[in-house]
N, C-alpha and C positions, 0 to 999 in steps of 0.2 A: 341661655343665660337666665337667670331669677336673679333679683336685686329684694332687697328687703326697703325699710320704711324708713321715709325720711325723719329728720329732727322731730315735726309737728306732727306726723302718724305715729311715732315712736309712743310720744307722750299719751296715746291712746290704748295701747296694748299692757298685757303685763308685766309688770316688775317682778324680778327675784330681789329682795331686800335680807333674803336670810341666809342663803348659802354662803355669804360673804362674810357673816356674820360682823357688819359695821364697817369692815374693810374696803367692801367691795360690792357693785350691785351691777344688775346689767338687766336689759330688755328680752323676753324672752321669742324664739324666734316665731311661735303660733303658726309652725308649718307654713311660711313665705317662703322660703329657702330650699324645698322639695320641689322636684322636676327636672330638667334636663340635665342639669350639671348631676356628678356621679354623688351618693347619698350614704356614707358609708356604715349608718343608724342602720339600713334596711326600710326603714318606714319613716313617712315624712316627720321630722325633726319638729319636737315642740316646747321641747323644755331647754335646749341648749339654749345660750346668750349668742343674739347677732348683733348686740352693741353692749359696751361696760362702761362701768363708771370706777376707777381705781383713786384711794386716798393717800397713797405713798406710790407715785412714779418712780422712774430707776430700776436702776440691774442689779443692783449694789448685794441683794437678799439673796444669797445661793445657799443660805443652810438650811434650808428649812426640804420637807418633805415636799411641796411642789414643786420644787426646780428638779427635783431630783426624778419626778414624775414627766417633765415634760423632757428630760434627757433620756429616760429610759424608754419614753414610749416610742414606736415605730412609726408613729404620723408624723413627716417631714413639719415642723412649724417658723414661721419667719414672724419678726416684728420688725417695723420701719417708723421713722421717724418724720413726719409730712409740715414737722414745724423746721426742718433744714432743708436747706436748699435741694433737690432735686428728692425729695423723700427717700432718704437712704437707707441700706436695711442697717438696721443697730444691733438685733440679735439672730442668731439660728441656732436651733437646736441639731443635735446630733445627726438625728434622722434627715435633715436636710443634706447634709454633706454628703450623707449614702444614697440619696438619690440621685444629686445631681455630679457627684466624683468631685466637686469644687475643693478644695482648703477652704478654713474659717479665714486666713488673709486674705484672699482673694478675692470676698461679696462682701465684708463687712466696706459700710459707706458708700456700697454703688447701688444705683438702683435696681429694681429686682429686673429691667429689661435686658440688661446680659444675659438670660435666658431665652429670648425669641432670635428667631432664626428666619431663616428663608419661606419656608412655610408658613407660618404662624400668620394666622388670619386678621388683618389688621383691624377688620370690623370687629374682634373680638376684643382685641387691645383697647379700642377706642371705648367699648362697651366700661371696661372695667375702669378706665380714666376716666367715663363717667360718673359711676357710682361711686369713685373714689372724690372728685371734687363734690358731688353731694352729699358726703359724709354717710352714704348707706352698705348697707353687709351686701356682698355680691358672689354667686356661686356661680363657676361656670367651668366647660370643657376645653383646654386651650393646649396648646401643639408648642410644647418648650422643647429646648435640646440641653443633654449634658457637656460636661465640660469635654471629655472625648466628640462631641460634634452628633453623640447618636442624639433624633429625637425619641421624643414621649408625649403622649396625652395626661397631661394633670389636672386631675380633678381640682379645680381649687377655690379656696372659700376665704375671702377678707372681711374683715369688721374693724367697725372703728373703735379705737378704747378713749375716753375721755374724764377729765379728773368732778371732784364734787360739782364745778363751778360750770359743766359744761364745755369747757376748751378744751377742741383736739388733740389729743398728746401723740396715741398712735394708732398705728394701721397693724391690726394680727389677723397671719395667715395662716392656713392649714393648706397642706396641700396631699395627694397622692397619685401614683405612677396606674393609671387607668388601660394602657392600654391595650391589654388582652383582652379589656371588655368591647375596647369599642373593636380591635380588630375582630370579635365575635358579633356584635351588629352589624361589624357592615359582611360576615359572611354568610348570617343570618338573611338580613336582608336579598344577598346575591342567589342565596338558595330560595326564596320565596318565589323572586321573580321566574327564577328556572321552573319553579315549579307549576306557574300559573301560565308560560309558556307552553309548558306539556300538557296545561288544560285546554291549551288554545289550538292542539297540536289539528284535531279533529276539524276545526272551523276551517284554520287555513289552508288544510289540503281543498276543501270544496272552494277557498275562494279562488289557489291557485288553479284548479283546475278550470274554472269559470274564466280567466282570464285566457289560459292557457287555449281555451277552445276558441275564443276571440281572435288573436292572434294567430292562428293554427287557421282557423276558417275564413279569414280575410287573406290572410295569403294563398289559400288556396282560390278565393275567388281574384286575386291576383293573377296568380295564374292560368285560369281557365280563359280570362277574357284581356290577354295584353294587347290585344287590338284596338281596345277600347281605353285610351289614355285617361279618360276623365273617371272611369270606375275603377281602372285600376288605383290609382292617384288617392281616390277615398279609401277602398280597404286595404294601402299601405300607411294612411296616417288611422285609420282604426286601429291594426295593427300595431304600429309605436304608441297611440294612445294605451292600449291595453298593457301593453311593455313597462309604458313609465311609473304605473297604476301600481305593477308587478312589482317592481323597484322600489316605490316609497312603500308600500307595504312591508317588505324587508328591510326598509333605513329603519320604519316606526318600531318593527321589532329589536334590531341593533338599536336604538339608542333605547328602548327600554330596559334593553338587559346589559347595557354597559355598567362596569364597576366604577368609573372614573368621580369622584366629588365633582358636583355641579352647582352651581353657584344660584342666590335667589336672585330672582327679574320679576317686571312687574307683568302680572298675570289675571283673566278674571275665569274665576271661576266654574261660573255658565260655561263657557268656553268648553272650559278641560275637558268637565265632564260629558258636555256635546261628543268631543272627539275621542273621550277614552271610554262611552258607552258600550260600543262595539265588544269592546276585550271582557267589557266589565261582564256582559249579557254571558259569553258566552264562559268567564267565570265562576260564573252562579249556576249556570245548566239548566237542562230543561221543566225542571220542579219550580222553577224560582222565579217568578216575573218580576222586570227590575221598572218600576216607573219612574216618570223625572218631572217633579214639581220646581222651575228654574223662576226664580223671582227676575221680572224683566229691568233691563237698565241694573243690574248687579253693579257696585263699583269693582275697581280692582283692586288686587292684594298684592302684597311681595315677599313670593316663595320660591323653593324651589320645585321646578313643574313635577320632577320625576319624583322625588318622594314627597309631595303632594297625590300622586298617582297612587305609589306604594301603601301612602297610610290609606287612602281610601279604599284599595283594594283590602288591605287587613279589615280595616272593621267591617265590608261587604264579605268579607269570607265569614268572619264571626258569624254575623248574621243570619248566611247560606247554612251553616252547621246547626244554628240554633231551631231550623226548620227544617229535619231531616224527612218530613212529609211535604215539606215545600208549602209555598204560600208566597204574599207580597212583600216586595222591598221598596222599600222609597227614598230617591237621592233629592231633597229639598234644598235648596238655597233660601237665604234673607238678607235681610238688614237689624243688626241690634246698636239701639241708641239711647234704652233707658239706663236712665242715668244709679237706681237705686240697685239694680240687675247687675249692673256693670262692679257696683261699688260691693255685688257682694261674692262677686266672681275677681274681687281684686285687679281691675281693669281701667286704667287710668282713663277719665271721661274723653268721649269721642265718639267718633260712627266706627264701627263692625261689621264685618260680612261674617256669615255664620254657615256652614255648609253642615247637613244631619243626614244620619242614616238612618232610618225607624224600619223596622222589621215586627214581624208577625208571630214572633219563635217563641221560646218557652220561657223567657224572663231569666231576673237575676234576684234574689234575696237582698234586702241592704246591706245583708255582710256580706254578700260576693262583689257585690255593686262597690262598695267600697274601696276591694282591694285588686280590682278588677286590671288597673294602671301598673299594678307592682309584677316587675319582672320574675317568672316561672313560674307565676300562680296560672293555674292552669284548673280549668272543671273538663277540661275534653281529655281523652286518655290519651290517644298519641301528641296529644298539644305541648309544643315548647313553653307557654306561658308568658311569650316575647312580644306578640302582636301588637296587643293596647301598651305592653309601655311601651314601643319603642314607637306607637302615632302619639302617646303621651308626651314624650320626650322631642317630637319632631314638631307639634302647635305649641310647646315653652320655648322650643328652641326660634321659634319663630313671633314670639312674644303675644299669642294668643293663648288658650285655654280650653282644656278637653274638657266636656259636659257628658255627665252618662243618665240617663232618664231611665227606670226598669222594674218591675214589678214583676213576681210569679206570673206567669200563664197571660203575662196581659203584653207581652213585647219590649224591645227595649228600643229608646233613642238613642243616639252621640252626637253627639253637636261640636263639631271642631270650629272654632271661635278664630278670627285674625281681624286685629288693626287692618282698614280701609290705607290704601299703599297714596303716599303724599302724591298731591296732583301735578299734574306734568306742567312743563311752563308755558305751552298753549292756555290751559285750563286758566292757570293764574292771570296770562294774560286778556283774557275775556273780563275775569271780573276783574282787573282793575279799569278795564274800559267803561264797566258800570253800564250806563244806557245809552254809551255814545255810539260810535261807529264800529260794530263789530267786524270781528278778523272773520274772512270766509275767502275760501280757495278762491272763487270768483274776484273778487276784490283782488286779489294777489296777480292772479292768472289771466285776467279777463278772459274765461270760460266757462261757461256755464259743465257746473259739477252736477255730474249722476250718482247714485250709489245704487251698485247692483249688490241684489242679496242673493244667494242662491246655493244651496247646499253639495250643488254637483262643481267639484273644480272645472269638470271639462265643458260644463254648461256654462259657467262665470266666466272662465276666460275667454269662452268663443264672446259673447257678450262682451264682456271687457277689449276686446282686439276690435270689433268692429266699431262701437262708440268712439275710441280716439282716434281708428282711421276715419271717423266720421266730424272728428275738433272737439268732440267732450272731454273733459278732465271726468274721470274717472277713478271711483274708490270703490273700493269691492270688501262683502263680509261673508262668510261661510253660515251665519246663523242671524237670529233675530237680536242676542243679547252681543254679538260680536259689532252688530250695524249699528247698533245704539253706541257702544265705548267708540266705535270710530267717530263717530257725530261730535262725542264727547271730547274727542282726540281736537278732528281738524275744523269743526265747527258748522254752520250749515250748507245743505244741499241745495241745489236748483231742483232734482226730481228723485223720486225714489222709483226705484222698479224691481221686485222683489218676486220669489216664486211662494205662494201660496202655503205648501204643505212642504214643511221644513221639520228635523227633529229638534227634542230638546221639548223645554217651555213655553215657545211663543209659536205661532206660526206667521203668516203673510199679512194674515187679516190684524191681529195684532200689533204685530210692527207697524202697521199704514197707521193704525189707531194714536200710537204711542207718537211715530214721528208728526202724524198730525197736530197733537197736543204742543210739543216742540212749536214748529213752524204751520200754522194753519191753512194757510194758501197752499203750502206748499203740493204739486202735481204730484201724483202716485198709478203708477200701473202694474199690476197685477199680472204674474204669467203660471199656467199652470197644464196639466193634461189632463187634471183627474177633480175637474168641475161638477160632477155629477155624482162623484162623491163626499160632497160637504154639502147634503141639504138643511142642515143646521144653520147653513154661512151662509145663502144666498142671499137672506136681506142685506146680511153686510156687504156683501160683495158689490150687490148695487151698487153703493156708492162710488165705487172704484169703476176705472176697467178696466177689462180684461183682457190679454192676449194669451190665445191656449197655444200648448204645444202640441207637436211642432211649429216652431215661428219660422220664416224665411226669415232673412236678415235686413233685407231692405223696409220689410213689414214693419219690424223694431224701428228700425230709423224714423220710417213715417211713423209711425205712432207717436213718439218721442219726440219729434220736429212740430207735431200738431199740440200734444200737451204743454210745449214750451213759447210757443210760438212763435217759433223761432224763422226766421226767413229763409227759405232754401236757396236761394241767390246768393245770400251774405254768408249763410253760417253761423254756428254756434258761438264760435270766437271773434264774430266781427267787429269792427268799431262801426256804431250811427254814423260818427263822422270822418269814417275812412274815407270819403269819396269829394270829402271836401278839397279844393284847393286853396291856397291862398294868392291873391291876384296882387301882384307885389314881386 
């Protein structure tokens, strides 16, 4: 959805005062109105009117050459009336009846929601009843049905019409039946991901077989030694460990390649791309090095994960193509908050998470760079021309903003821009607490809370399983910027224990640093195997310590018993004065 300018922005932009010729005048729409909703110009709209100003209201005028222009034409149009009760529609032309199979008896004085159906996306509805009580123009992609019950995707576009004086008079729509385009994007879409499946086809057989040899060679040593219950016992749970391994690797490729619409959640970024590196890497191939510059403590955003994935796989494919001798790629995260920045990327003030691709390839001209967004402009010979618009259309539709940075021979950026996702009601709940008695699991639980970080599942859970048969409360992250959004989530920890050399942007040391800053006292222990290779990190490491791997398990306990200091008699969980009685 794109919305145009309110009352007070309006007064800022230009005027047509002549095409009206004294009649009539309207705000012009200065390309607001370009991006996800469908565009039927071809190129962003800058001279139509997204608000008017009319000096003779009324339907009364049908002789003349524009009524007879807006019956002849084939763009469905509707006017409604928002000064009667329930804003009723007052007119439709032709073309609407042909769209939608209704009679003019039928819609005239009901509102235009006899159109929405079982589908129809209610956050879309709500969108538009926004911009409607704010008197601004609103373009968006919405899921109506005809009067036989078939749906359709309508591109559709309102503005407000208002007399010399400023008072609302009415609401005019445009509308049209979009959707052999989008059922073309989304088969678009389903074929890209097939496609990048088949790029992945190579990777997965070596990792299935790498599993396959796991499971395969723990049952045989199963077998060899069923005398021996305690070894057999371990490489039958290697075994199903490597099974289950085998398994979410096939869910992560089924849910990548499912067709189904998926709804946005709130999501951080760091994250995704931690977890969709893997595909990205072996995407790109072996010309292409992908690096990951992850800004730490990322806030979150609210997308949807899977094409969130898709667009970033598009513009990393661009990228791959633009360096057919190969060279660097770089997936950066941030934070943007300037406020003049914001105001001229048309971004209502706030915090930003910004996620960019920078590459190394051959650049873009400003006249390619420009029209780079518009769908089947294409510089690649077999290239559809769909890619950037359709990540164009997926950060509008998500009320952020596509940035293309690019020069000849010097590289290009993209900066996919998103509004920071409202904060959870933990969150709010701390800061109304202010500096009083903060919320923390402990307090809740009386348990002293650990957070184990550690990039291996099968390493965090063994760790996770043995601290709360041990009385810990227990939170666990897959990465450094995942450990931070939980902190952010459930509030603070009693100890952190984290492995060292993790992927992504942060590592061990890091993190310890970061939650340090957080809570300063707070215990930190350190576990890793490959100590000897971070001579970089050893002064830091000092500070901390260290447990290498392999650990036993009772080793972690003591360790953690001693960092907390915690009484091994009592327990983690105990009360001081469980042991009291009352003599009474």
């Amino acid at each position: 959805m794109t919305t145009g300018s309110s009352k007070e922005e309006r007064n800022q932009l230009p005027q047509d005062q002549t095409s009206g010729h004294g009649q009539s005048a309207g705000t012009l729409s200065a390309g607001e109105l370009e991006g996800s909703s469908y565009n039927p110009l071809g190129d962003p709209g800058i001279r139509h009117w997204q608000a008017s100003q009319i000096s003779r209201p009324g339907f009364e005028e049908r002789g003349n050459i524009f009524f007879a222009a807006i019956e002849m034409t084939r763009m469905p149009m509707v006017v409604t009336d928002p000064n009667q009760p329930d804003n009723p529609i007052a007119f439709v032309n032709r073309a609407f009846l042909d769209l939608t199979l209704y009679e003019e008896h039928e819609v005239l004085g009901r509102n235009c929601r006899f159109l929405q159906g079982e589908q129809t996306d209610p956050n879309t509805v709500e969108e538009i009843r926004a911009a409607l009580r704010e008197q601004r123009a609103v373009a968006v992609d919405i899921l109506n049905y005809k009067a036989d019950g078939r749906p359709f995707w309508n591109g559709l576009f309102i503005g407000p019409v208002f007399d010399e004086a400023g008072k609302l008079l009415y609401f005019f729509a445009s509308q049209m039946d979009i959707t052999r385009r989008r059922v073309s994007e989304q088969s678009y879409l389903q074929a890209q991901k097939m496609e990048a499946i088949g790029q992945l086809t190579a990777g997965l057989a070596h990792d299935f077989n790498n599993l396959l040899q796991v499971i395969a060679g723990n049952l045989e040593l199963a077998a060899s030694d069923l005398d021996d219950r305690i070894t057999v016992g371990q490489a039958i749970d290697q075994a199903r460990l490597a099974s289950d391994k085998a398994g979410k690797l096939t869910q992560q490729l089924l849910t990548f390649a499912r067709k189904q619409r998926l709804e946005p959640r709130r999501l951080n970024l760091n994250s995704l791309v931690v977890e969709f590196s893997e595909m990205l890497v072996r995407t790109l191939g072996d010309k292409v090095d992908l690096h990951l510059d992850l800004k730490p403590g990322l806030p979150s955003c609210t997308l949807d994960p899977t094409h969130m994935e898709m667009a970033l796989l598009n513009v990393l494919i661009n990228a791959r193509d633009a360096m057919p001798n190969g060279g660097k790629v770089t997936v950066a995260t941030s934070i943007m908050e300037d406020g003049e920045r914001l105001e001229r990327l048309r971004l209502a003030p706030g915090r930003y998470v910004v996620i960019c691709v920078i590459d190394e390839g051959e650049g873009m001209s400003p006249e390619v760079a420009a029209r780079a967004t518009e769908p089947f402009f294409t510089t690649k010979g077999p290239g559809t021309g769909l890619g950037l618009a359709m990540v164009h259309g997926f950060v509008q539709q998500s009320h952020g903003r596509l940035e293309i940075d690019s020069a000849p021979q010097q590289g290009t950026t993209i900066r996919m821009i998103f509004p920071q996702a409202a904060k959870s009601g933990l969150e709010i709940m701390g800061e109304r607490m202010g500096n009083g008695a903060r919320w923390t699991p402990e307090a809740i639980l009386g348990k002293k809370t650990i957070l184990v970080v550690d990039d291996s599942e099968e390493v965090r859970q063994l760790a996770e399983t043995h601290l709360r048969g041990c009385g810990y409360r227990v939170l666990s992250a897959a990465s450094g910027e995942a450990a931070l959004e939980t902190m952010d989530r459930y509030g603070s920890v009693d100890l952190l224990f984290t492995d060292i050399i993790m992927p992504g942007g942060m590592n061990g040391l890091r993190l310890a640093e970061l939650v340090r800053e957080r809570q300063p006292e707070v215990p930190v222990l350190l576990a890793t195997g490959y100590i000897d290779a971070l001579p970089a990190t050893k002064d830091a490491t000092a500070a901390f310590p260290i447990l290498t791997k392999p650990y036993r398990l009772n080793e972690l306990a003591e360790r953690i018993r001693q960092a907390l200091k915690v009484d091994r008699r009592a327990g983690p969980g105990a009360d001081p004065a469980g042991d009291f009685q009352h003599e009474g």
